[in-house]
C-alpha beads as a LAMMPS data file, in Angstrom:
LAMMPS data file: protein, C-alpha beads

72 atoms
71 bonds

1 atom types
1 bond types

-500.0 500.0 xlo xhi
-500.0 500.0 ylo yhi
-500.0 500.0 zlo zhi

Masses

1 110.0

Atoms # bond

1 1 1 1.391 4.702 -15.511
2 1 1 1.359 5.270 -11.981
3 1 1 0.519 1.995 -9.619
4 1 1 0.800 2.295 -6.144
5 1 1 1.156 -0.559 -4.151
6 1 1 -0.704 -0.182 -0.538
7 1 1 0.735 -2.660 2.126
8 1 1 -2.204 -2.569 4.789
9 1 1 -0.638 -2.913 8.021
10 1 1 2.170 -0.794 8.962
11 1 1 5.221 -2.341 8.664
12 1 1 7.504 -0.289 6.755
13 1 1 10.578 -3.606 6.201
14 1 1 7.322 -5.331 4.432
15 1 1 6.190 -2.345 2.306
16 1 1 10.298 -2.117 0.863
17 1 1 9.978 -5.964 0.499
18 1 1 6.311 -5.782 -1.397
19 1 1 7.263 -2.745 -3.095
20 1 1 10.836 -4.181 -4.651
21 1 1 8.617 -7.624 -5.732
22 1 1 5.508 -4.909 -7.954
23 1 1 8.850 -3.153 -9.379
24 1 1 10.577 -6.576 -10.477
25 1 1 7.078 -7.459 -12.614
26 1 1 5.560 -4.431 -13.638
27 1 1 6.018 -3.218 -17.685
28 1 1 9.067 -0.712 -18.551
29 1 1 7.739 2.919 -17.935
30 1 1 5.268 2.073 -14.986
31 1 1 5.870 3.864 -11.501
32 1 1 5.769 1.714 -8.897
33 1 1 5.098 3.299 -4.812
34 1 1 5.110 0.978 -2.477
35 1 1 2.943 2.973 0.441
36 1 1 1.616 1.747 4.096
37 1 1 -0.777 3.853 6.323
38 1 1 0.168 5.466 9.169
39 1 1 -2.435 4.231 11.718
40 1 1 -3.642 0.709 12.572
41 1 1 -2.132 -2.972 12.748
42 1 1 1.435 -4.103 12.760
43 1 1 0.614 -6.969 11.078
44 1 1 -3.241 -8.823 10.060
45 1 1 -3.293 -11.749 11.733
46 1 1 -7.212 -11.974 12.360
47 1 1 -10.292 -10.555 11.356
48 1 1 -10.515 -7.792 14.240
49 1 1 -6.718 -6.620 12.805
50 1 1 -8.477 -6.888 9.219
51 1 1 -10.756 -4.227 10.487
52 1 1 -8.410 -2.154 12.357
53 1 1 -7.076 -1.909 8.650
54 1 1 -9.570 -0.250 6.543
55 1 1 -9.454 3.540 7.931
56 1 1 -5.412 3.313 6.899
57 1 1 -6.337 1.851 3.770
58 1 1 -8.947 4.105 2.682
59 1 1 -7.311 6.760 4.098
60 1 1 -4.081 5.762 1.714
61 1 1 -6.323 5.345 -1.278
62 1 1 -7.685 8.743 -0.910
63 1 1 -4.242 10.285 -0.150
64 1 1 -4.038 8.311 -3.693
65 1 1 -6.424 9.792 -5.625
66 1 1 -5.526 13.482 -4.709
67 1 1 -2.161 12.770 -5.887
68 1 1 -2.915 11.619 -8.903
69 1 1 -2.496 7.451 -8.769
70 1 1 -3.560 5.553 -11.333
71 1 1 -4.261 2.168 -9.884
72 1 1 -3.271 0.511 -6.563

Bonds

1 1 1 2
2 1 2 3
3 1 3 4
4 1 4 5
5 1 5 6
6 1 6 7
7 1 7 8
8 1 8 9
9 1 9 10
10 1 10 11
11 1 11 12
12 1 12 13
13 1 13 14
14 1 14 15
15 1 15 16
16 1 16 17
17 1 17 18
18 1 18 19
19 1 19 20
20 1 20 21
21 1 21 22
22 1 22 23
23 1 23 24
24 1 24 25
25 1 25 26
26 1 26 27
27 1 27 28
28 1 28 29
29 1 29 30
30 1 30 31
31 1 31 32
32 1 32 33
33 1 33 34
34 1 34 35
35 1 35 36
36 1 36 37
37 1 37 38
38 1 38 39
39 1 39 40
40 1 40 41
41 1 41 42
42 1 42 43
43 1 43 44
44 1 44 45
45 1 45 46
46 1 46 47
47 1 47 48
48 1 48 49
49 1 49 50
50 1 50 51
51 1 51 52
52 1 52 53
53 1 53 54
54 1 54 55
55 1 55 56
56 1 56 57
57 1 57 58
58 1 58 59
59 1 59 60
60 1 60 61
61 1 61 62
62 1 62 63
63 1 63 64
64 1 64 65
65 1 65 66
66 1 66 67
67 1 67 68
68 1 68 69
69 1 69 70
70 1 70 71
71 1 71 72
């Protein structure tokens, strides 16, 4: 199984930190990614930043899907 892990703002020292957390609890056998989009917030500290989020997000989930994920 392939999860990927999609850290919504884009900090990449968070992503490592999220991504090493998924690998330390996920079942023997399942790929972890830990992924963050290229456009939009640093870091969500309000609703307008939640927003600013979304086109990254989606964007990453599509990027996803193409590649073959099987959850995120």
């Amino acid at each position: 199984m392939r999860i990927r892990v999609i850290n919504p703002n884009t900090t990449a020292a968070m992503t490592a930190l999220i991504e090493a957390s998924a690998k330390l609890v996920a079942a023997p056998g399942t790929l972890v990614e830990g992924v963050n989009p290229t456009m939009g917030p640093a870091s969500i500290e309000s609703h307008y930043d939640e927003a600013l989020a979304v086109p990254g997000l989606l964007a990453e989930i599509a990027r996803g899907e193409a590649e073959g994920v099987d959850g995120y």
